[in-house]
C-alpha positions as CSV (number, residue, x, y, z in Angstrom):
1,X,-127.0,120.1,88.3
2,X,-125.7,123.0,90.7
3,X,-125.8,122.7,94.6
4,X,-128.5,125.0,96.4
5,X,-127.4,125.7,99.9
6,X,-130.1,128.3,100.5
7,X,-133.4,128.0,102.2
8,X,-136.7,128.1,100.6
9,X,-138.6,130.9,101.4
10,X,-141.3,128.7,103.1
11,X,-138.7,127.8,105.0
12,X,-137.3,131.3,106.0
13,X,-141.1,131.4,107.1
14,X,-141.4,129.0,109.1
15,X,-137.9,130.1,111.3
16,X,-140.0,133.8,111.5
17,X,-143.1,131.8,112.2
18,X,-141.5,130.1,115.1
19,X,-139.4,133.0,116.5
20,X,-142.9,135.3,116.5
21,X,-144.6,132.2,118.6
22,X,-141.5,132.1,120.9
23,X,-140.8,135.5,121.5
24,X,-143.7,135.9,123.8
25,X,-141.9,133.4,126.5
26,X,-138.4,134.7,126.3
27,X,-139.6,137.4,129.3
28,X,-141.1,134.1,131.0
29,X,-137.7,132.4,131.0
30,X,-137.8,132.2,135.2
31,X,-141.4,131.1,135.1
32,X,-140.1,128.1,132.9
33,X,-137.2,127.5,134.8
34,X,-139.2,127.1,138.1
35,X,-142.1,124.9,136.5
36,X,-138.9,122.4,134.8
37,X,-137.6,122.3,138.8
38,X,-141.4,120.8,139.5
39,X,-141.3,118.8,136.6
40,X,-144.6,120.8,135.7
41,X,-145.4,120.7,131.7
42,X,-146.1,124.1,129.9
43,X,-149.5,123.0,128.4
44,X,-149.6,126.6,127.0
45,X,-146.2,126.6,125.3
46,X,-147.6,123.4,123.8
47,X,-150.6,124.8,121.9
48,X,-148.1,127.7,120.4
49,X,-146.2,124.4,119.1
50,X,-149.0,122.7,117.6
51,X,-150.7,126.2,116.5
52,X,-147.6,127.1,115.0
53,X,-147.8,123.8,113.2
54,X,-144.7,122.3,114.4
55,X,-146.5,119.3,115.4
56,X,-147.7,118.6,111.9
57,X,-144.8,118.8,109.6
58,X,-144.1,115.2,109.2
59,X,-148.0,114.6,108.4
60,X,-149.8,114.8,105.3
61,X,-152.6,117.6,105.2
62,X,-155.1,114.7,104.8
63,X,-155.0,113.3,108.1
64,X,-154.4,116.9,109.8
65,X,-151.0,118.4,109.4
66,X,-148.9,120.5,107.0
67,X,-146.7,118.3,105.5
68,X,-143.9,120.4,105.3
69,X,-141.2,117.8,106.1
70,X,-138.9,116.9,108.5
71,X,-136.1,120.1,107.2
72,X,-139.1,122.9,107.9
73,X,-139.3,121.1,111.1
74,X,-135.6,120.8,112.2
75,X,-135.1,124.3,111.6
76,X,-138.1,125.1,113.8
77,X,-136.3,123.0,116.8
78,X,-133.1,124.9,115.6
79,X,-134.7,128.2,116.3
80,X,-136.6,127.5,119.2
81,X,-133.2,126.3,121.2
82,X,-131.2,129.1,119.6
83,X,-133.9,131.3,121.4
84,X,-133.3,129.7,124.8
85,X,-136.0,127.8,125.1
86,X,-136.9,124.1,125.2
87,X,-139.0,122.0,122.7
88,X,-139.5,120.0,125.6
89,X,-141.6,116.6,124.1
90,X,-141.5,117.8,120.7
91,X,-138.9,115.2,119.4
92,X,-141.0,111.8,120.9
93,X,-144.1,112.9,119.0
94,X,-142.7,113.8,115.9
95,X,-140.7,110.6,116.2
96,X,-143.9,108.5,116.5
97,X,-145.7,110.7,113.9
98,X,-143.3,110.2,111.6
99,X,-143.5,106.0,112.4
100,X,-147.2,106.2,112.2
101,X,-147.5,107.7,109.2
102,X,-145.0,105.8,107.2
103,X,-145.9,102.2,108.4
104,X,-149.8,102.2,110.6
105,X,-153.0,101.0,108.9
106,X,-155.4,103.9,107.3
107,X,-157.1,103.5,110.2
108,X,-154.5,103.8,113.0
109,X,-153.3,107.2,110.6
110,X,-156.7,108.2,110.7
111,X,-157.7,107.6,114.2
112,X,-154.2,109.2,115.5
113,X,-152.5,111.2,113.4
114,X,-155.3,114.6,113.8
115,X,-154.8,114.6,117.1
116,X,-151.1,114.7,116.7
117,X,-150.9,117.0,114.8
118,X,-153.2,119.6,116.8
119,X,-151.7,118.6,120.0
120,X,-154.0,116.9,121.8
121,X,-152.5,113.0,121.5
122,X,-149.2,113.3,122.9
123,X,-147.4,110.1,122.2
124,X,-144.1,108.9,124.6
125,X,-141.8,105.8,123.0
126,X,-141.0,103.1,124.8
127,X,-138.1,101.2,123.5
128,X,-135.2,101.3,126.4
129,X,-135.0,98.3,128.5
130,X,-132.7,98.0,131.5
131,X,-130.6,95.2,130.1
132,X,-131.2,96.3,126.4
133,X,-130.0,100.6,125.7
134,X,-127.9,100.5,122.9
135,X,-128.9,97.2,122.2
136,X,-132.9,97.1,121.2
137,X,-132.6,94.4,119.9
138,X,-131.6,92.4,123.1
139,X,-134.9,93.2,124.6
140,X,-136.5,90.9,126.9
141,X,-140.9,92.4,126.6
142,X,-142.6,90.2,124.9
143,X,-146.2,90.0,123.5
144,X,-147.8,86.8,122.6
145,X,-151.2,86.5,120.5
146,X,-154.0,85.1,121.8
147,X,-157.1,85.0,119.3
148,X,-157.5,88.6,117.8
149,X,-155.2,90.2,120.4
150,X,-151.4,90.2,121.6
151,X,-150.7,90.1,125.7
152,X,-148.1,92.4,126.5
153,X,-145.5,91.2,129.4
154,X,-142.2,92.7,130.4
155,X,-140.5,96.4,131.5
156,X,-139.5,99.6,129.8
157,X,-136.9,102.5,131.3
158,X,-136.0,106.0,130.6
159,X,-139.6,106.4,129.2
160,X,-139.9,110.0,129.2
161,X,-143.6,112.1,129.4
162,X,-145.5,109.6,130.6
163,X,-147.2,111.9,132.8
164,X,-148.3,113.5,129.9
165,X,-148.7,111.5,126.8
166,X,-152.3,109.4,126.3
167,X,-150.3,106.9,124.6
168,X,-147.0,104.9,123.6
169,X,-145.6,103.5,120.9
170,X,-144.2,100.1,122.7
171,X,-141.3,98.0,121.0
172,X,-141.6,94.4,122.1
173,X,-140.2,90.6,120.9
174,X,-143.2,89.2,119.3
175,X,-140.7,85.7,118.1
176,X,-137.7,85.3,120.6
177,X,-134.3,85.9,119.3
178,X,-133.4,82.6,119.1
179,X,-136.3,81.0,117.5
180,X,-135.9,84.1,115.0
181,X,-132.2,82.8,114.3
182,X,-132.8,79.4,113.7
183,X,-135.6,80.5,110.8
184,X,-132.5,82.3,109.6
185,X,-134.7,85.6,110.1
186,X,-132.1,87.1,112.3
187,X,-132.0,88.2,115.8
188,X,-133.4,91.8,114.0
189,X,-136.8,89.9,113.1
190,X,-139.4,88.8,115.5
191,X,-139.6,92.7,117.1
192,X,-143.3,94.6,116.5
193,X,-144.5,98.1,117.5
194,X,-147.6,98.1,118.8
195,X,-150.1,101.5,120.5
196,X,-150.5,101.1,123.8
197,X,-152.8,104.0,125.9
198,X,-150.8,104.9,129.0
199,X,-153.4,104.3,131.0
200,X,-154.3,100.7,130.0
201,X,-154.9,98.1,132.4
202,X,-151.8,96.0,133.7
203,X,-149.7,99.3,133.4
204,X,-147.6,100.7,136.4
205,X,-145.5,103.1,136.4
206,X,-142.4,104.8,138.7
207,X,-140.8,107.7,138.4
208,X,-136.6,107.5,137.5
209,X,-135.3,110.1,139.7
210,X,-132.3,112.0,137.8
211,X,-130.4,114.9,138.1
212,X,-131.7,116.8,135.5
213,X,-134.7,117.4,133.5
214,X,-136.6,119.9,131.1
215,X,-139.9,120.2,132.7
216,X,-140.6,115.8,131.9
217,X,-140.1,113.1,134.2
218,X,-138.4,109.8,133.4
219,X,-140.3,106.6,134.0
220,X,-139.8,103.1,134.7
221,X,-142.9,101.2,133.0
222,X,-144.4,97.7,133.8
223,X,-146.8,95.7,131.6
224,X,-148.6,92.4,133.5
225,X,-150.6,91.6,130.9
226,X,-151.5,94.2,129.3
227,X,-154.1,93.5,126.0
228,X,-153.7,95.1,122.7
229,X,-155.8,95.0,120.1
230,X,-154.4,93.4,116.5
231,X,-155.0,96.3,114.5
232,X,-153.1,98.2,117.1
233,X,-149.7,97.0,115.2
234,X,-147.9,99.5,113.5
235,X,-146.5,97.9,110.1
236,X,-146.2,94.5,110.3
237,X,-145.8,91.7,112.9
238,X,-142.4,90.7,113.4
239,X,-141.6,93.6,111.1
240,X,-140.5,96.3,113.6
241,X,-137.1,97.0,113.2
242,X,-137.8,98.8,110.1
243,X,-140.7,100.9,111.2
244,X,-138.6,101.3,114.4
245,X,-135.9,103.5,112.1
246,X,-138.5,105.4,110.2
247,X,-138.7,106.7,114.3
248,X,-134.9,106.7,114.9
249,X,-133.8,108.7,111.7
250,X,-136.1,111.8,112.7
251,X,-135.7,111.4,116.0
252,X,-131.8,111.5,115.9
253,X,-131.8,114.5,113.2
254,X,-134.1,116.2,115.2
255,X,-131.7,115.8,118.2
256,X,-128.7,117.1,116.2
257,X,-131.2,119.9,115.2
258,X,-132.1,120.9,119.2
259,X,-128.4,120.7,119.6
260,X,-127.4,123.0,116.6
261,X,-129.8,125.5,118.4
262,X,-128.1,125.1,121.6
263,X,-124.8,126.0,119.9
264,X,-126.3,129.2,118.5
265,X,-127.4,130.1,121.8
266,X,-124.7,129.6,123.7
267,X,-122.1,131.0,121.1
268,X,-124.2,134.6,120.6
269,X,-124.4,135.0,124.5
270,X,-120.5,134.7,124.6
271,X,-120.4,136.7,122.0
272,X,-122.2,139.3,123.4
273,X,-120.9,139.1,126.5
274,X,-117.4,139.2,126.1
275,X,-118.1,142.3,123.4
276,X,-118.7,144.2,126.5
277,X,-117.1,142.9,129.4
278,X,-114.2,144.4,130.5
279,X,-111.1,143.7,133.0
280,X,-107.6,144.6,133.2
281,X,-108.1,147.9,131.3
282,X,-110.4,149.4,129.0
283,X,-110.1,146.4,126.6
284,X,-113.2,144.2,126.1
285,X,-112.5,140.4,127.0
286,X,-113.3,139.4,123.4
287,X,-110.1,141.2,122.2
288,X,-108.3,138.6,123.5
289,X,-106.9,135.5,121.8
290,X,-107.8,133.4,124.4
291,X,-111.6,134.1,124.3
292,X,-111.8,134.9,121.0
293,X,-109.8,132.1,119.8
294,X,-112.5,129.2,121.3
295,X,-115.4,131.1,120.2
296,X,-114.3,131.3,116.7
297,X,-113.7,127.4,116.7
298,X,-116.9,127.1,118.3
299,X,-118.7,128.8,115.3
300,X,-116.5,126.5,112.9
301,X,-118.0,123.7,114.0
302,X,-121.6,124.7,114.8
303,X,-121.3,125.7,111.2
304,X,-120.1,122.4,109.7
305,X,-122.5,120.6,112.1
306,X,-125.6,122.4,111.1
307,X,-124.7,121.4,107.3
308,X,-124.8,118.2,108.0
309,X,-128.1,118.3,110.0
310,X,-129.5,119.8,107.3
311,X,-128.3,118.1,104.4
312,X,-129.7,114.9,106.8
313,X,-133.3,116.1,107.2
314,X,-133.5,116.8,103.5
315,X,-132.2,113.6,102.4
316,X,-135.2,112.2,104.2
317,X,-137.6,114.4,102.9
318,X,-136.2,113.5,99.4
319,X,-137.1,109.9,100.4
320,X,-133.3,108.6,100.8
321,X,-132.6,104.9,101.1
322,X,-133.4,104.6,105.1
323,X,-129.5,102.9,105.4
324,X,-128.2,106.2,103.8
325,X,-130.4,108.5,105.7
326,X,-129.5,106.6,109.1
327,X,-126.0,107.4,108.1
328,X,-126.5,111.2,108.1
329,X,-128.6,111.1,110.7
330,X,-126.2,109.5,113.1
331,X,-123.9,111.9,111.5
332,X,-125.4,114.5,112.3
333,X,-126.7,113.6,115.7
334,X,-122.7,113.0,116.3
335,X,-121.4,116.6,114.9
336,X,-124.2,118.9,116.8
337,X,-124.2,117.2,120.0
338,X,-120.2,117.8,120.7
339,X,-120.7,121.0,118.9
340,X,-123.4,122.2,121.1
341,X,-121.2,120.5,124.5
342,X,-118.1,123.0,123.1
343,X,-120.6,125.7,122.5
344,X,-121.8,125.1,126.1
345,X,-118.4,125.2,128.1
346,X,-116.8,127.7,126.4
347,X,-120.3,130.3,127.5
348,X,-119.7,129.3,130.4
349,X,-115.9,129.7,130.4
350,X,-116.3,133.1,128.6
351,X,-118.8,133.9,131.4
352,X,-116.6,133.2,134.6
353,X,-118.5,133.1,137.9
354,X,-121.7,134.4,136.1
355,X,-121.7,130.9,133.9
356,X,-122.4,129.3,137.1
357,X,-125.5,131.2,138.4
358,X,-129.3,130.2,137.8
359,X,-129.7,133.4,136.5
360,X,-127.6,133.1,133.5
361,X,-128.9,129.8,133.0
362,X,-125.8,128.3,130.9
363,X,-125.3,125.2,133.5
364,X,-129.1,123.9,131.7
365,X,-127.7,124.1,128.5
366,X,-124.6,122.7,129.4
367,X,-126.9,119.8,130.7
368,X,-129.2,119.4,128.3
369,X,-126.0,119.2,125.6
370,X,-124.6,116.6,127.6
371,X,-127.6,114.3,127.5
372,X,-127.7,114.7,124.0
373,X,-124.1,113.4,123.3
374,X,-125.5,110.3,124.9
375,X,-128.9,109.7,124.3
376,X,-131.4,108.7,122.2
377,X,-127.8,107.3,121.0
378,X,-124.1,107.5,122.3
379,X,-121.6,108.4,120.2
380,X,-119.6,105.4,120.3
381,X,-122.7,103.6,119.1
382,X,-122.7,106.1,116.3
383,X,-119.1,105.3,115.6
384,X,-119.8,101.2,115.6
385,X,-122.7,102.2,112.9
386,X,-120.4,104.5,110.9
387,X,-117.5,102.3,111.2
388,X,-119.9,98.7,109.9
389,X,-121.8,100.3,107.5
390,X,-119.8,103.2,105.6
391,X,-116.5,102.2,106.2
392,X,-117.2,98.3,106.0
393,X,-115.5,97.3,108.6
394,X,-116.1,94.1,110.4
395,X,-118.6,94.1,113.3
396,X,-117.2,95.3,116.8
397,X,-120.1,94.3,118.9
């Protein structure tokens, strides 16, 4: 059987779709720039999202969405970014649609999933503990059952859109690590994901002040006892760590897919710009080697990134074996993030003194590609992964 490379023509429709949705707010690029600096949410941008349907392509038309997959929605984050523009908690709730769907109760999809998909439940994910990034599995929050309902005890960080979001998915220890060993479960048993409304009682919250943003806050969260209902579990007890990754594959394709737009974006405005800028002569910038020479490696590797993304999103789609899919995903998450980090400092190299100013705006996307090569994974967490699990070598951490 041949190899297809090119793109359905639903999904040619849905990059159209979501380029006539966006174009409106490329002449409100200031207005967005000034709400991001007060951490104020575009509630309007949102609805174009969810009316657009971006919300809903990881959920069956049953409980609400379109069902078009995760590829139809990566290339709808791909275009948005390559326009400028943020998806700004698009990821988190796709992310924890995509987790509800595959593993809640018909009830939870039911009661949840609609309101996803139409925008009006905005879900954030709380995973990160201080003393447990990388390593979710070290976590220390813990909910015990009592009767028909688990108590909730312990601290989350870097939760982002809390101001915004109605609820959570929380990962917490439901059997301790050790306990979990000695039943020769593994330290990777014993975690469950539970919905939590971010405004339920025993919650607190603080804002994590950093030095950059898109328009969310970061949050420190507390639970003292918070209650949450049994048939608030999503997939089973003790079973989290593998709904957790039907989260953490989308989540990190669609991050490779935000940073294959950033690439785009970047790499056109230096094309552009040094097409028509001109020193030393009557010779435009992009003649030379030296600008022309970075810009064209830059396009290599967007390129070869994007691929990947791509071929990633679909493999999940095509229902890959999760362990193969993670592998592309991290993959992918790996190539498009230094691509679009590249893509970013050579605009603003290309640029000169005008890469610097708010105006241009390139110092955001340099930013927002630099958070990316970190977070919701660094690379050299990527690189243990690739390195345990496709090259078989023996376990580093």
């Amino acid at each position: 059987m041949s190899l297809d490379f090119d793109l359905s023509e639903e999904h040619l429709l849905v990059q159209k779709s979501v380029s006539d949705a966006m174009r409106p707010w490329l002449d409100r690029k200031v207005e967005l720039r000034e709400m991001s600096k007060r951490c104020e949410f575009p509630h309007e941008m949102w609805k174009d999202f969810a009316q657009v349907g971006l919300l809903g392509c990881l959920i069956p038309e049953e409980y609400g969405g379109n069902g078009m997959g995760l590829l139809a929605q990566s290339l709808g984050f791909e275009t948005i970014t390559a326009m400028g523009l943020s998806p700004n908690a698009l990821l988190i709730n796709c992310m924890d649609a995509a987790c509800i769907h595959k593993c809640a109760s018909e009830d939870l999809k039911r009661r949840y999933l609609p309101g996803i998909a139409d925008g009006s439940h905005m879900f954030a994910f709380a995973i990160t503990e201080a003393d447990a990034g990388s390593n979710a599995f070290g976590m220390k929050s813990f909910a015990r059952r009592e009767g028909d309902r688990f108590v909730l005890n312990g601290s989350k960080m870097f939760i982002t859109a809390l101001e915004v979001s109605k609820y959570m998915l929380v990962v917490a220890r439901t059997t301790p690590a050790d306990e979990a060993k000695q039943q020769s479960r593994g330290d990777h048993r014993g975690l469950t994901i539970f919905i939590v409304p971010t405004d339920a009682p025993g919650i607190t919250k603080q804002v994590v002040p950093v030095g950059f943003s898109e328009g969310l806050n970061q949050w420190a969260v507390y639970f003292d006892d918070v209650e949450i209902p049994e048939d608030h579990v999503v997939g089973e007890v003790d079973g989290g760590a593998v709904a957790m990754f039907t989260s953490l594959n989308p989540e990190r394709i669609l991050a490779a897919a935000i940073c294959s737009g950033m690439s785009e974006y970047c790499i056109g405005a230096a094309t552009e710009y040094a097409k028509n800028r001109k020193v030393f002569g009557k010779a435009a910038i992009g003649s030379y080697q030296g600008v022309a020479h970075p810009l064209a490696e830059c396009k290599i590797h967007h390129e070869a990134a994007r691929t990947m993304m791509w071929k990633a999103a679909w493999a999940f789609d095509e229902s890959w074996d999760p362990t193969r899919v993670g592998s592309l995903a991290n993959m992918s998450k790996f190539l498009n993030a230094d691509s679009a980090v590249r893509a970013a400092d050579v605009c603003i190299e290309v640029h000169g003194g005008n890469g610097f100013t708010e105006e241009y705006g390139f110092l955001d996307q340099y930013n927002g590609a630099r958070l990316l090569k970190t977070a919701p994974i660094s690379r050299e967490m990527i690189l243990n992964f690739v390195g345990e699990w496709d090259l078989g070598l023996p376990k580093s951490y």
